[in-house]
N, C-alpha and C positions, 0 to 999 in steps of 0.2 A: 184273779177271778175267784169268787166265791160259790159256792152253792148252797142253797137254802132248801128245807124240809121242813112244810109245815104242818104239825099235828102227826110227824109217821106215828105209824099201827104195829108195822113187823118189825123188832129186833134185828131179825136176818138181812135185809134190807139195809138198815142201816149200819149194820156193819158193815157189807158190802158196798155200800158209798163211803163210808169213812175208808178202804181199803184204797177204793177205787181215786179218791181224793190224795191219800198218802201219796201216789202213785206218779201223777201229775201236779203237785204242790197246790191243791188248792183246798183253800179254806172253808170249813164246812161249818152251817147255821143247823142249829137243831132248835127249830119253834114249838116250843111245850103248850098243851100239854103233851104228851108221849102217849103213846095207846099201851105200854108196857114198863114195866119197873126197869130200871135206867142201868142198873147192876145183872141185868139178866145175862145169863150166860155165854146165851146167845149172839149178843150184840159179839161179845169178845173173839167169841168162835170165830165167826164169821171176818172181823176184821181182822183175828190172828194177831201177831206180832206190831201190823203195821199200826195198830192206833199209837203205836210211840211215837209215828211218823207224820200223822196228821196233827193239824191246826182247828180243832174244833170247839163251839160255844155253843151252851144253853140259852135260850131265852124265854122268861117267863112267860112271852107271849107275842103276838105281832107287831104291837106297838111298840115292846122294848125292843124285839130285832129290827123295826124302821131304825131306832134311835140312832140306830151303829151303823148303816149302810152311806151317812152322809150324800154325796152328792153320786153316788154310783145308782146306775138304771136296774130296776130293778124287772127282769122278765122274767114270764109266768110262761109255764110248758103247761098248755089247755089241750085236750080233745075239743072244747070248744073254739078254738079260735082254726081260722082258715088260711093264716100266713105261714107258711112254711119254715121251718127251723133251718132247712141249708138255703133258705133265699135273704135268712135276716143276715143284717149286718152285726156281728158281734163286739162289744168294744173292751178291750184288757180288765177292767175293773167292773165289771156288769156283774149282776147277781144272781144267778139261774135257779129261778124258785119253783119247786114240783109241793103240788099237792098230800093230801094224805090219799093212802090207797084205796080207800074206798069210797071217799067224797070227795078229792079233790079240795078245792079251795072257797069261803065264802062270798057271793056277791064282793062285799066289802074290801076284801083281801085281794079281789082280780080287780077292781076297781084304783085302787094305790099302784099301780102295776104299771110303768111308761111303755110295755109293749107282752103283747100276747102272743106266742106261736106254740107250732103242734108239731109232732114228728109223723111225718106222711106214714102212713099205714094203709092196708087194707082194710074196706068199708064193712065186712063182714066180724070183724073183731071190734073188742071195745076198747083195750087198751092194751099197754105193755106192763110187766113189771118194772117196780118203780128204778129198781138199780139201773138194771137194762137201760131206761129212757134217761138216768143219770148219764149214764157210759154214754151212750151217743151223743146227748148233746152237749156235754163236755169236752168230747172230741174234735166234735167241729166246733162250738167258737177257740178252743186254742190252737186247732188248724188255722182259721182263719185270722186271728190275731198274730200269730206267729211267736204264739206261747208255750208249744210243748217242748216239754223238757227233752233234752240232749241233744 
């Protein structure tokens, strides 16, 4: 299982998914551009030690990270979509792709997308943070695959 990031904003964040990724063995897409210089210190803080431990890639852009995902489904975590994230079926090799933090994702980019779902929240709120909504929904599809480690 992969996870995809496209255009993040916060270093912090992303360290926090690359930590979060080390943790659970799964491989992490970083879709450029970055909202931040890639050496920030940040990024390192935040993931600590374990970015030795993660499997992560840059990609110039959306269409170079399509290139690499070959035949694996690529799903989009929306506040707009109304299918729920513990109702989808997850499958081992699926791509779990979150937005940038402040816009999410372009028409174009949810459209290449073979399935949309949201992590149920309350209707007074607008979103979560981006790790946060990593950590969940990474948990349940390798719950449900029967992929977490140990």
């Amino acid at each position: 299982m992969r996870i995809a990031l496209f255009e993040p904003e916060i270093p912090g964040n992303v360290g926090a998914v690359l930590r979060l990724c080390a943790c659970f063995g799964a491989a992490v897409d970083l879709i450029e551009p970055l909202g931040f210089d890639w050496d920030d210190r940040r990024v390192r803080r935040a993931a600590m030690d374990y970015i030795d431990h993660v499997s992560f890639t840059r990609h110039a852009g959306f269409d170079a990270f399509r290139q690499t995902i070959g035949s694996s489904r690529l799903v989009l975590f929306t506040t707009k979509s109304s299918q729920s994230s513990y109702d989808f079926e997850y499958g081992a090799d699926d791509v779990l792709l979150f937005g940038k933090e402040s816009a999410g994702v372009p028409a174009a980019v949810a459209e290449a997308c073979q399935a949309r779902v949201c992590i149920p929240m309350r209707p007074e709120v607008r979103s979560m943070n981006l790790a946060t909504a990593t950590a969940l929904a990474l948990g349940e599809a390798l719950r449900q695959t029967g992929s977490l480690p140990g």
